[in-house]
C-alpha positions, 0 to 999 in steps of 0.5 A, spaced: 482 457 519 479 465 519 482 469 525 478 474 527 479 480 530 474 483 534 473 488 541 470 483 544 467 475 544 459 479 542 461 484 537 461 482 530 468 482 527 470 489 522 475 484 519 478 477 519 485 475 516 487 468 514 495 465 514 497 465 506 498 458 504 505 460 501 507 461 508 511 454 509 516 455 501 517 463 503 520 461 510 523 455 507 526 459 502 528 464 507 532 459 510 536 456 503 538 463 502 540 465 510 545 459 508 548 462 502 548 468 505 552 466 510 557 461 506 558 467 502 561 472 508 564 466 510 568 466 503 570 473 503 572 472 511 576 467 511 578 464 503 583 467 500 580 474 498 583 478 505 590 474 505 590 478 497 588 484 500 593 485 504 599 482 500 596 486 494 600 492 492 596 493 488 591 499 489 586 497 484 585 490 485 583 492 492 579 497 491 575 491 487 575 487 492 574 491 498 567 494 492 565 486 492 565 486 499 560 491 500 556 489 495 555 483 498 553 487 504 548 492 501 545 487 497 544 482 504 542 488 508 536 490 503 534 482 503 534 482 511 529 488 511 524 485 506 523 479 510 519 480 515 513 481 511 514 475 508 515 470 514 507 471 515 504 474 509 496 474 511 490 475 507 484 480 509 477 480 509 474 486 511 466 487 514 464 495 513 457 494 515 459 491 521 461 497 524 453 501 524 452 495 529 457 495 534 456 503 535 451 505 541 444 508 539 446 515 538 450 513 532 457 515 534 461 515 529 469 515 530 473 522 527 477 519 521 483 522 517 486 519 511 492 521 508 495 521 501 501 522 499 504 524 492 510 526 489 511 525 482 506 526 477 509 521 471 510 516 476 503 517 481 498 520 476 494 526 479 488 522 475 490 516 480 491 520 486 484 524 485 481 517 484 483 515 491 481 521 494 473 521 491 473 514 493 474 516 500 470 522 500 464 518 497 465 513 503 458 511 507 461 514 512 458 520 516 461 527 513 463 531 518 468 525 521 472 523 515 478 528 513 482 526 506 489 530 506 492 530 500 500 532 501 505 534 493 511 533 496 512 535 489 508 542 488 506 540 482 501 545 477 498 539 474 496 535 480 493 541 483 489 543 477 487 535 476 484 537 484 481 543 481 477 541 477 476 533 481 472 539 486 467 540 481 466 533 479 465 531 487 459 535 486 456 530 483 460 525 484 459 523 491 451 525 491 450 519 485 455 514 489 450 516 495 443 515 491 445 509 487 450 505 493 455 504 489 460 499 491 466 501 486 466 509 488 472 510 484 470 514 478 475 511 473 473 503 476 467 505 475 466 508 468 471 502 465 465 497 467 462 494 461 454 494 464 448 497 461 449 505 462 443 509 465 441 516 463 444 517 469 450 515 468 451 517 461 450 524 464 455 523 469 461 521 465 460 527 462 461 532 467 
């Protein structure tokens, strides 16, 4: 069953969610590994490994054992900070065009800011980032209410100069994503279709 989110009962929906259906397994799942969790601090607690640390004179052996208990730990701790996106996982279905009908007349569209963040080059390519950014730009979304803010935490040359040039294409980009209504308004998306290239397409990848 869909659950729709709306502002109100007459408004047509922005988005809907559905509950995943792996949502049963991952909270099954989530109560096995409670268990083992539970049973292994149990072990380390009250088994044999304190009674060795302190009869230990032996610095090594209870740096070992004081070591596997806080792996245990680290290794429970990164688990428990997982798991609350997976006690109810959902998938979305947004509805774009619904947005015109639940303005008023004037057409007023809410301001807009997007954020993209990047910091390494090599592992977050400037092609990538770049991409994302024109997709957004080329949004059917009114001009002067959308602002995309890109921050490089890592000041890379190569990201600038990717964004540089990523100007120069903007200008032909986004008025060819206006006038076609192009669903797939990433370039590289775009491109890396297998369809019948036009003039128009065939010159825009040039540029």
């Amino acid at each position: 069953m869909a659950l729709t989110q709306s502002p109100s009962n007459s408004s047509p929906p922005l988005h809907t969610f559905y509950a995943h259906r792996r949502e049963v397994p991952y909270r099954l799942f989530a109560v096995v590994y409670l268990s083992v969790l539970l049973l292994l601090f149990y072990h380390h607690l009250y088994n044999s490994n304190l009674v060795k640390i302190s009869n230990s004179a032996s610095f090594p052996s209870i740096f070992l054992h004081l070591f596997m208990i806080f792996s245990d730990f680290v290794i429970a701790f990164m688990w428990a900070t997982t798991q609350a996106f997976r006690m109810r996982p959902i998938q979305r279905q947004t509805f774009p065009d619904n947005l015109a009908k639940m303005l008023d007349k004037s057409g007023e569209y809410p301001r807009l800011d997007v954020f993209i963040c990047t910091a390494d080059p090599y592992k977050e390519l400037p092609l990538s980032v770049v991409d994302t950014a024109l997709s957004m730009m080329a949004y059917e979304y009114p001009t002067d209410k959308i602002s995309v803010y890109v921050s490089d935490d890592g000041g890379s040359k190569l990201t600038l100069f990717a964004f540089i040039e990523a100007v120069r294409f903007a200008c032909n980009w986004l008025p060819f994503c206006r006038e076609k209504r192009l669903v797939e308004r990433s370039p590289e998306a775009y491109f890396s279709k297998n369809h019948c290239w036009s003039s128009d397409d065939e010159e825009m990848k040039v540029s």
